[in-house]
C-alpha positions as CSV (number, residue, x, y, z in Angstrom):
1,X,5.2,-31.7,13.6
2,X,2.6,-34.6,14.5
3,X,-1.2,-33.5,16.0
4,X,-4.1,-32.2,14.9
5,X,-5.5,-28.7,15.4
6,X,-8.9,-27.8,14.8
7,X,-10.0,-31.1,13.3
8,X,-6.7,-31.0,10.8
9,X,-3.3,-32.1,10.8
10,X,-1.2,-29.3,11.9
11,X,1.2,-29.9,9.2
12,X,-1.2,-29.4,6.4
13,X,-1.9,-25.7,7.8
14,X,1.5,-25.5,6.2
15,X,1.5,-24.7,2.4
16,X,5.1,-26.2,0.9
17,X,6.6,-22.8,0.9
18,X,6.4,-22.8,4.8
19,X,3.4,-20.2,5.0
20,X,0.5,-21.1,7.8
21,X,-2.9,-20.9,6.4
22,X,-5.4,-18.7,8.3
23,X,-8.3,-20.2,9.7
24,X,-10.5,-18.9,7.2
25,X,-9.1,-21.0,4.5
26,X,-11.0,-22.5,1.8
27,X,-9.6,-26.3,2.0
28,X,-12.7,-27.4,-0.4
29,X,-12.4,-24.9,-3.1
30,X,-8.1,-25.4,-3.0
31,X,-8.2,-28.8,-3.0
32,X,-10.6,-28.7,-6.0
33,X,-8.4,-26.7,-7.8
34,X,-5.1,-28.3,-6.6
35,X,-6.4,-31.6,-7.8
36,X,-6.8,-30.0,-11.5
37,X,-3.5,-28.1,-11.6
38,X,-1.3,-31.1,-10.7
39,X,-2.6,-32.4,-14.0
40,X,-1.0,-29.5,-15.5
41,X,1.7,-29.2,-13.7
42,X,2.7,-33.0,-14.5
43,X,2.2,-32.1,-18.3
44,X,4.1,-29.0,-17.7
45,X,6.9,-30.8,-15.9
46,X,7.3,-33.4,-18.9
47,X,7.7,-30.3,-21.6
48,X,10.4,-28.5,-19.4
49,X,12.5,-31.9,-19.1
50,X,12.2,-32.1,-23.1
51,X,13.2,-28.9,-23.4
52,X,16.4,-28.6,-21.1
53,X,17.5,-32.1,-22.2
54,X,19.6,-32.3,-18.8
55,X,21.3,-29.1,-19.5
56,X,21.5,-26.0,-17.3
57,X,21.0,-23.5,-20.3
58,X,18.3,-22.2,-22.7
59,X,18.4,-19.8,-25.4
60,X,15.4,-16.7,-25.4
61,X,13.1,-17.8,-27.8
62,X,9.1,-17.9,-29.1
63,X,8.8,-21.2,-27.4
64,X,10.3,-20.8,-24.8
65,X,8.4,-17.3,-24.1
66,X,5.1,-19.5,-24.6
67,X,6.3,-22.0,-22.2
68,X,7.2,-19.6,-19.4
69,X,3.8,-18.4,-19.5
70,X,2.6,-21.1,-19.1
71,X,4.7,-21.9,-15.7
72,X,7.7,-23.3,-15.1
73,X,7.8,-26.1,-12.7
74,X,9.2,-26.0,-8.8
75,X,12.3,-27.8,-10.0
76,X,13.6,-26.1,-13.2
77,X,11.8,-22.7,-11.0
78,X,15.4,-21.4,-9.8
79,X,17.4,-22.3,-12.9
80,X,15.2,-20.3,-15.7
81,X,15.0,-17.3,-13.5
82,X,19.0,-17.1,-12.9
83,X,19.3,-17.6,-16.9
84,X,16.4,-15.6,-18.9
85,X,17.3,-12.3,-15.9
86,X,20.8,-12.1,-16.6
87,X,21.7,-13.4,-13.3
88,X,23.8,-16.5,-14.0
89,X,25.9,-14.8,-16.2
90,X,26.5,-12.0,-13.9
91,X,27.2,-14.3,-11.0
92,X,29.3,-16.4,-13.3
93,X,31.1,-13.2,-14.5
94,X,31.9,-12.2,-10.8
95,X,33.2,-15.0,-8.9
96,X,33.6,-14.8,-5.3
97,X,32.0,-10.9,-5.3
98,X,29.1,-12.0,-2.9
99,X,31.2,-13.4,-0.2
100,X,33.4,-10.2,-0.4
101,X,30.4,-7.8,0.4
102,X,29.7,-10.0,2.9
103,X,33.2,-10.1,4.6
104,X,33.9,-5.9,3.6
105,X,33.6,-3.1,6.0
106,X,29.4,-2.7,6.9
107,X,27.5,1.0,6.8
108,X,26.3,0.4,10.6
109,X,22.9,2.5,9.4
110,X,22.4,0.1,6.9
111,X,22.3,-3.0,8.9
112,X,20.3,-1.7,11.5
113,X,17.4,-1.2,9.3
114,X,17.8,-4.2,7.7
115,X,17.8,-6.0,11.4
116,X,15.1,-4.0,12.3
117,X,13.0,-5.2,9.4
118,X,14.2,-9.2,10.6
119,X,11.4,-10.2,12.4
120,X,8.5,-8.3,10.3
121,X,9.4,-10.6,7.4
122,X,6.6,-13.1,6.6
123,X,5.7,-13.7,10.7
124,X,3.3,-16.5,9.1
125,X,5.9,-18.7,7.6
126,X,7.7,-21.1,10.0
127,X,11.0,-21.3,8.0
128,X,11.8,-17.5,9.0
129,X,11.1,-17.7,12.4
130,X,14.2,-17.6,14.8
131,X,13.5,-21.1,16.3
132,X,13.1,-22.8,12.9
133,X,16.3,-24.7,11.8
134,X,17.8,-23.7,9.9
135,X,16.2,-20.1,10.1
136,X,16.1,-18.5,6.4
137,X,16.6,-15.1,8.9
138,X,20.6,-15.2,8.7
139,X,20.3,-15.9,5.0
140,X,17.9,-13.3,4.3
141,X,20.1,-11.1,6.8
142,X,23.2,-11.6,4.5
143,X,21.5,-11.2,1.2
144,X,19.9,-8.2,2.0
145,X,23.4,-6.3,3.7
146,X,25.3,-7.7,0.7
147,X,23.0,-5.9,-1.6
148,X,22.6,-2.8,0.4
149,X,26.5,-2.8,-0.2
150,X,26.7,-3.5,-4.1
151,X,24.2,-0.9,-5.0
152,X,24.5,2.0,-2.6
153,X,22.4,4.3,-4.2
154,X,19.5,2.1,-3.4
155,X,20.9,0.9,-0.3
156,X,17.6,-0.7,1.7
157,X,14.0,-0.3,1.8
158,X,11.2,-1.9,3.2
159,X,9.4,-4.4,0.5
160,X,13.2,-5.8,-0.6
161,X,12.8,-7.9,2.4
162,X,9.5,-9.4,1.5
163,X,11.6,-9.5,-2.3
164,X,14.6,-11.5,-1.0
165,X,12.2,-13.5,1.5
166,X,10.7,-15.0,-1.9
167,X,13.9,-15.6,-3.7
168,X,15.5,-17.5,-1.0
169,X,12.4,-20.1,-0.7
170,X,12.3,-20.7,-4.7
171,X,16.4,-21.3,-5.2
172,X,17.2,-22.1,-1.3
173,X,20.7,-20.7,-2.6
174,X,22.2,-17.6,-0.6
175,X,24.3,-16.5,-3.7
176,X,21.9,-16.8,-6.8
177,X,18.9,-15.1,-4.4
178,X,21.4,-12.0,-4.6
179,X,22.0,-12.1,-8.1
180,X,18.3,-12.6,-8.9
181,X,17.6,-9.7,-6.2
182,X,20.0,-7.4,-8.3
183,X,18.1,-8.5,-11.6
184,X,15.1,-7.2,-10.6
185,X,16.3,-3.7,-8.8
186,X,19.1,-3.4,-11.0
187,X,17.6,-4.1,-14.3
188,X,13.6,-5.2,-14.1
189,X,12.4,-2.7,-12.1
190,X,14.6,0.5,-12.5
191,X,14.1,3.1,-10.1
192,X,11.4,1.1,-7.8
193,X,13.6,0.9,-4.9
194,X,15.8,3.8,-5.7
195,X,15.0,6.9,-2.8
196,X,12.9,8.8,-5.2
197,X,11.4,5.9,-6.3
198,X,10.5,7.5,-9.7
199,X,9.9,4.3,-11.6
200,X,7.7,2.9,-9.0
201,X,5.5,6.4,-9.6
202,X,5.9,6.6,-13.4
203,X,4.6,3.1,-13.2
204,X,1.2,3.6,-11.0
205,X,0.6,6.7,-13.1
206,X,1.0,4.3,-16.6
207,X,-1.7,1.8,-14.8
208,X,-3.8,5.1,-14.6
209,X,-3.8,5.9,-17.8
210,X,-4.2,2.1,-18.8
211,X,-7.4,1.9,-17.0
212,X,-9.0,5.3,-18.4
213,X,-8.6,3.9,-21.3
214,X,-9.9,-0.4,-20.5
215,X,-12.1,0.4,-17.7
216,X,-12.8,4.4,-17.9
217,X,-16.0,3.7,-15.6
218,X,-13.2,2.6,-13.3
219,X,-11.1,5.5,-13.3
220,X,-13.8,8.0,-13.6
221,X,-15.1,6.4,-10.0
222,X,-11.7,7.1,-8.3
223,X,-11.6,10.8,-10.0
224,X,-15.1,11.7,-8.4
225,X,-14.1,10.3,-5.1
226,X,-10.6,11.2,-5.1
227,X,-9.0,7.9,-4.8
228,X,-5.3,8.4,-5.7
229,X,-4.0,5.2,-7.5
230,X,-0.9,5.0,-5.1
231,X,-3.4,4.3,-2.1
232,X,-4.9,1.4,-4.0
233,X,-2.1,-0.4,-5.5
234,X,1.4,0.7,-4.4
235,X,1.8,-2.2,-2.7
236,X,0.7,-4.3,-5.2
237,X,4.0,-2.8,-7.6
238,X,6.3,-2.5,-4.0
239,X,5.7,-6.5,-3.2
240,X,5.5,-7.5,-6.7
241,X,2.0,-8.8,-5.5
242,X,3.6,-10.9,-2.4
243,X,0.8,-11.0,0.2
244,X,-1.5,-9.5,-2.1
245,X,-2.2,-13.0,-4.1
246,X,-1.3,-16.6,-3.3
247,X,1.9,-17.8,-3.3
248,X,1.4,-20.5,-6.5
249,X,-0.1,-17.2,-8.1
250,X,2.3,-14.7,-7.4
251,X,5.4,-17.2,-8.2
252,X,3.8,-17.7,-11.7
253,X,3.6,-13.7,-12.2
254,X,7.1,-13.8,-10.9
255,X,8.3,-16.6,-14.7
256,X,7.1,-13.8,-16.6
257,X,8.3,-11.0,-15.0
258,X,12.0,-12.3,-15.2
259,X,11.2,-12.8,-19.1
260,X,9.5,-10.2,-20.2
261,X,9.9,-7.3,-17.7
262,X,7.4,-5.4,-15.7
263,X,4.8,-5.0,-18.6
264,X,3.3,-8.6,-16.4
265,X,2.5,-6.0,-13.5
266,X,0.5,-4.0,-15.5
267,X,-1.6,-7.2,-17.1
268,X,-2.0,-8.7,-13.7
269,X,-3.3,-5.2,-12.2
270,X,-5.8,-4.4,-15.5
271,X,-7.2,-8.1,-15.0
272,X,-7.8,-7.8,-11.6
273,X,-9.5,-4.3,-12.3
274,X,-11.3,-5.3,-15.6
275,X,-12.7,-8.8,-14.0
276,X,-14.2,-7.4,-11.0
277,X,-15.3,-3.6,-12.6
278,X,-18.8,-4.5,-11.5
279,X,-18.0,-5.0,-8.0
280,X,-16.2,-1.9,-7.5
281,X,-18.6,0.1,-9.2
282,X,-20.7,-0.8,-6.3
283,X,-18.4,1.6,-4.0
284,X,-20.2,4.5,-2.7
285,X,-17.1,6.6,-1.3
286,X,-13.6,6.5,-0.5
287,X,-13.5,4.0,1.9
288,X,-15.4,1.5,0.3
289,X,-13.5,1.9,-3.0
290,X,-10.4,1.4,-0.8
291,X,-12.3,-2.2,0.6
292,X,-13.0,-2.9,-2.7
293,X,-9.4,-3.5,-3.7
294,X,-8.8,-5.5,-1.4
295,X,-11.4,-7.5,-2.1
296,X,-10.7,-8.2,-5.7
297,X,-7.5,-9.9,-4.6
298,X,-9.0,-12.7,-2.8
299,X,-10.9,-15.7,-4.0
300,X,-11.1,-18.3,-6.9
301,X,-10.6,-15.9,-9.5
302,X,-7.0,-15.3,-7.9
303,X,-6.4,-19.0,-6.9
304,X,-6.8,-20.5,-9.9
305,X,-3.5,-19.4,-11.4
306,X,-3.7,-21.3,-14.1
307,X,-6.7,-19.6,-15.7
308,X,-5.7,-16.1,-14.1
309,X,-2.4,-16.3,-16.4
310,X,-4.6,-17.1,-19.5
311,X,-7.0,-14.6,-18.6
312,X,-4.3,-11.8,-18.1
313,X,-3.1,-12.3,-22.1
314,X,-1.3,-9.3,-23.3
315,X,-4.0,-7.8,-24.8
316,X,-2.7,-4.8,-22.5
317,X,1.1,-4.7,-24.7
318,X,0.6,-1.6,-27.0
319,X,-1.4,0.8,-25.1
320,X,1.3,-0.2,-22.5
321,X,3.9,0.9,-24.3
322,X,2.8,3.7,-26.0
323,X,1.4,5.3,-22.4
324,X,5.2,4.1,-20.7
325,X,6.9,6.3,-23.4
326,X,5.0,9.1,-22.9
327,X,5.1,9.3,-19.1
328,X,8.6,8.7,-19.5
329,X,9.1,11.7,-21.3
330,X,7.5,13.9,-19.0
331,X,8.9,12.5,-16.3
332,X,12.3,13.0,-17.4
333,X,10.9,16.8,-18.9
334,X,10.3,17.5,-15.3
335,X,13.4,16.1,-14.1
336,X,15.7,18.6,-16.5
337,X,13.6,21.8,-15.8
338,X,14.2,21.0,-12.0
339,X,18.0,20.9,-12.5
340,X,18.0,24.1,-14.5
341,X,16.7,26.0,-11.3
């Protein structure tokens, strides 16, 4: 893909994950930072190697806790998130069970949502477009009718796309990408994907009652205006924060949330929130507040993912928990006196 465009090589308005930059890009400020995080990544890179000693296991540990947090590198990326989710061992305990979704009977409503949903999946990243070769289309295509199959009581949604989109560019493996997509719905994120989506609204309703309590000035704003937290963020819980931050950024969220759950949702969100508090107190009314949220998403603060990850410590883990237990109860509370009517 020789030639230049706008005064750059094309190919460079291609980050390594296949996305196009937009013309507004900062090149300056990236390149900065890039030029700084390679230095960590190198170091980063060196630890991992020590640590896996060749091997394709690890054992759940402090250290190992520490160093996923820190980031895991591109190459060891695929490997630590198939063994600290569960999913090498379930793909391992079920050989062959992919394949046989693929080559079982099909629910013709299924597929035809998921086809429809084809060409709507990352439109700014050559490697799913239909003339790219191979096109990651027919893999997403399987993965996503495969696990529409397997867990039927989910089936498809939009966002699982977007999901699977990521998966299949970090282990470029059909198989594990399902596995790893069956981690997350199955296990991470319970009840996010699921019709009723119940965990996906418990969990914007915890963030709520996270940020009365870190940034009340915060939440007091969106009570006077009216500003329902599900407006704001539901995609940033629906993506897991895929284009909401960049990709480097997003992919480092992603280490932890394989580790250590969603409670990495709720950090990322209260940083975001808690960093730029000033600059959505500036909102005047609903729209602006809306604006605002965008806003906060963009920029050096997000870019730097090094620094965002350090900033976002878990100084967020006990109210967390404490404020998930109780919405859990009276979530479920409301669930039993429904089906007593």
């Amino acid at each position: 893909m020789a030639g230049t465009e706008g005064g750059r090589d094309w190919a460079y308005r291609v980050d390594p994950y296949g996305f196009e930059r937009p013309d507004d890009f900062d090149y300056a400020s990236y390149e900065a930072f890039f030029s700084r995080y390679l230095v960590v990544l190198t170091r980063r890179a060196i630890k991992w190697s020590k640590l896996l000693k060749g091997k394709n296991s690890i054992q759940k540990s402090l250290k190992v806790k520490r160093y996923i947090r820190k980031g895991i590198p591109n190459e060891h990326r695929a490997l630590i998130w198939m063994i600290v989710s569960g999913a090498q061992a379930n793909m391992e305990q079920n050989p062959g069970y992919y394949h046989r979704l693929l080559e079982g009977e099909k629910n013709d409503k299924l597929v035809e949502a998921i086809k429809t949903d084809m060409n709507r999946t990352f439109p700014d990243n050559i490697k799913f477009r239909q003339t790219a070769d191979p096109c990651l289309q027919d893999t997403l295509y399987n993965v996503l009718v495969a696990y529409g199959h397997h867990n039927k009581a989910v089936g498809y949604c939009q966002g699982m796309n977007f999901i699977a989109g990521y998966l299949i560019l970090i282990t470029k493996n059909e198989e594990e990408s399902f596995w790893l997509l069956d981690a997350l719905i199955g296990r991470i994120l319970p009840d996010y994907y699921s019709p009723a989506m119940m965990g996906l609204k418990t969990d914007q309703e915890v963030l709520g009652e996270l940020v009365k309590l870190k940034v009340p000035a915060v939440a007091e704003l969106m009570e006077r205006h009216g500003v329902m937290w599900t407006l704001v963020v539901s995609r940033w819980f629906i993506c897991l924060f895929i284009d909401i931050l960049p990709v480097e950024t997003v992919l480092r969220i992603w280490d932890c949330l394989f580790y250590e759950g969603s409670k990495i949702i709720f950090r990322v969100a209260l940083t975001l929130i808690k960093q730029h508090q000033a600059f959505i107190l500036e909102a005047t009314n609903f729209p602006d507040i809306c604006d605002k949220f965008k806003q906060i998403t963009k920029g050096t603060f997000v870019t730097e993912c090094h620094t965002f990850m350090q900033v976002n410590s878990p100084w967020v883990s006990s109210c967390y928990e404490l404020k998930t237990t109780l919405l859990h109860q009276k979530h479920s509370s409301e669930k039993c006196v429904c089906g007593n009517r």
